[in-house]
C-alpha positions in Angstrom: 64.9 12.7 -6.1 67.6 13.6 -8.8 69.2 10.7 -10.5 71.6 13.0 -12.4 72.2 16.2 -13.8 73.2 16.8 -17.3 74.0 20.4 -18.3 76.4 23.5 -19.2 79.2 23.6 -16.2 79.2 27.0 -15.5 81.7 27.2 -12.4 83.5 25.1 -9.9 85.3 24.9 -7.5 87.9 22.4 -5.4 84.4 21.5 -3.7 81.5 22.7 -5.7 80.3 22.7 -9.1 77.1 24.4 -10.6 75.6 22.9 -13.6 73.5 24.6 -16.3 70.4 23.0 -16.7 67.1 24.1 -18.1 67.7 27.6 -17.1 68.4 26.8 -13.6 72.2 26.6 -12.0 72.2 23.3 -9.3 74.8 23.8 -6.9 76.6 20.5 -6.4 79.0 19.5 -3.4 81.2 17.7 -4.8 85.0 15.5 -3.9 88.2 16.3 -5.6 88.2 13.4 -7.2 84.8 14.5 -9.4 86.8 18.4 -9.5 89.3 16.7 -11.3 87.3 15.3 -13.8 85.8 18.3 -14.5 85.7 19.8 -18.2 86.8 23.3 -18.8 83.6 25.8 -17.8 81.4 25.5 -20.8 81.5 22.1 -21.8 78.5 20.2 -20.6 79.0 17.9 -17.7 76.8 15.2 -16.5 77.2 14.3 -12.6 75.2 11.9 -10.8 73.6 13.5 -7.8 72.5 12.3 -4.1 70.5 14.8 -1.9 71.1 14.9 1.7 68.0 16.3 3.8 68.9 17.7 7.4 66.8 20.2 10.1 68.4 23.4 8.4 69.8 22.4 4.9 69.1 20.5 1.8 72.5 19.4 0.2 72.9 18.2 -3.6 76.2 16.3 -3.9 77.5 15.5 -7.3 79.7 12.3 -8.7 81.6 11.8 -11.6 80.5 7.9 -11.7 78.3 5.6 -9.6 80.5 3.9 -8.0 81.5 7.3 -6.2 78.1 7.8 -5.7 78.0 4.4 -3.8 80.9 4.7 -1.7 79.6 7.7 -0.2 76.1 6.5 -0.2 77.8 3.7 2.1 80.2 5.9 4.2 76.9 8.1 4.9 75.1 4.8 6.2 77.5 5.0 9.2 76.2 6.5 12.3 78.6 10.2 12.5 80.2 10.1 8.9 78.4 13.1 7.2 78.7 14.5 4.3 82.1 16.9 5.3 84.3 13.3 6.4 82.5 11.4 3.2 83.2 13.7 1.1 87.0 14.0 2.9 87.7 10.5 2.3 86.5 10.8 -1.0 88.6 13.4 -2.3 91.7 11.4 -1.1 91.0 7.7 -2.3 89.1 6.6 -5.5 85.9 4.3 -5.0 88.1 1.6 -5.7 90.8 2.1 -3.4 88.3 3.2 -0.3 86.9 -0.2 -1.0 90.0 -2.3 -1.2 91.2 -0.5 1.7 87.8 -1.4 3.8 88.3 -5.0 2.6 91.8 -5.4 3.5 91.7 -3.2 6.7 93.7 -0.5 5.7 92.5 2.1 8.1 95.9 4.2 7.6 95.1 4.8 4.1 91.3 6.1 5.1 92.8 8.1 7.8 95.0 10.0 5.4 91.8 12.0 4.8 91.5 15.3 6.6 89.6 15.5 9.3 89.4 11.3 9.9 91.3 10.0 12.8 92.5 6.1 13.1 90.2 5.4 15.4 87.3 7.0 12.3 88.6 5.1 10.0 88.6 1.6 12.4 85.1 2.0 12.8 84.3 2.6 9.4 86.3 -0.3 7.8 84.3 -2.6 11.2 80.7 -0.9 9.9 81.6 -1.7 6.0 83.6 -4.5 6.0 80.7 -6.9 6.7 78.7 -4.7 4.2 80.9 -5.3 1.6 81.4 -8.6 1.9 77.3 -9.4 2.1 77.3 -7.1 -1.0 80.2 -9.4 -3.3 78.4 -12.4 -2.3 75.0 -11.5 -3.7 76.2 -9.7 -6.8 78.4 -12.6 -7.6 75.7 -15.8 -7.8 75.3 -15.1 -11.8 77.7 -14.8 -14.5 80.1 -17.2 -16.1 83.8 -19.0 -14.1 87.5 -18.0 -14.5 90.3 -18.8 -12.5 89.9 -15.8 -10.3 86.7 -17.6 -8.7 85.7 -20.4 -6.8 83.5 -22.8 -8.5 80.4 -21.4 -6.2 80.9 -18.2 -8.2 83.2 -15.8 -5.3 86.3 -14.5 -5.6 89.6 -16.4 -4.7 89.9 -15.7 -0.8 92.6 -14.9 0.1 94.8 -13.4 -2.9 95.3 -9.9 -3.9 93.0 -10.8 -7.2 90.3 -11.7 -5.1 90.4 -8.9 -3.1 90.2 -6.4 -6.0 87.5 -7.8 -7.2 85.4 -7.9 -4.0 86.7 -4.2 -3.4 85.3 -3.3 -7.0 81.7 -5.4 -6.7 81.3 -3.3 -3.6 81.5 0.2 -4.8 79.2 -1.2 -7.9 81.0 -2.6 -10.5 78.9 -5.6 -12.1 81.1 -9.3 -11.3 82.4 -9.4 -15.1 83.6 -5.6 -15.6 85.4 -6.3 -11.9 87.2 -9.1 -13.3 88.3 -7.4 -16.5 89.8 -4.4 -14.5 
């Protein structure tokens, strides 16, 4: 519904920030990691929003980039992660580093979120992992070779380089900007 909101931040919080638009204050949940990258109240702000329709709520969440946006777009997909544990995780880990964790089967790192258990963070790194994956492989047909790729145009399995870059295709960095990083 709402691709983003630009506006005048007028308050936030650890986990909410309203923004100044049109005459009208949007409430946005929001992760620590978009808090953080807040400007001072005042300064306009532009956050890229997902709303999440239940029985008894609509929710407006709010991201600092879009590949925030994605990771919890993806961590959502998963039958009993809501908004609370997405959000969690989220707060604790940076698109990136949720993503390279899911690739590499990290699940202590996800756990380290409040509220997500080991066996949470298993299930999410079995539900994503293949997701991931599917995702780097279809997003990386196009584009010029380096050394970091196969000649079929996919990472290097099986080094640390590789699996950056597959961690960063997934949360939706474009092939060419993953390989720069």
């Amino acid at each position: 519904m709402y691709y983003h909101i630009e506006g005048t931040l007028s308050h936030k919080e650890a986990n909410l920030a309203v923004v100044g638009c049109g005459g009208v204050g949007y409430k946005l949940n929001i992760s620590y990691t978009t808090y953080s990258r807040l400007p001072e109240l005042g300064k306009t702000v532009k956050l890229f929003t997902h709303l999440v329709v239940k029985d008894d709520a609509l929710d407006l969440l709010g991201f600092s980039d879009l590949a925030e946006k994605n990771a919890f777009i993806m961590l959502t997909s998963i039958s009993g992660i809501g908004i609370k544990v997405a959000t969690s995780i989220l707060s604790v880990l940076s698109p990136e580093r949720f993503a390279f964790a899911v690739v590499s089967g990290d699940y202590k790192e996800i756990s380290m979120a409040h509220g997500v258990s080991a066996k949470t963070a298993q299930k999410i790194i079995l539900e994503l992992k293949d997701k991931i994956d599917k995702e780097n492989i279809e997003s990386s047909k196009s584009g010029g070779m380096d050394d970091r790729f196969t000649d079929s145009g996919m990472p290097s399995a099986g080094n640390v380089m590789g699996d950056a870059i597959v961690a960063l295709i997934a949360v939706g960095y474009s092939r060419n900007e993953a390989a720069n990083a």
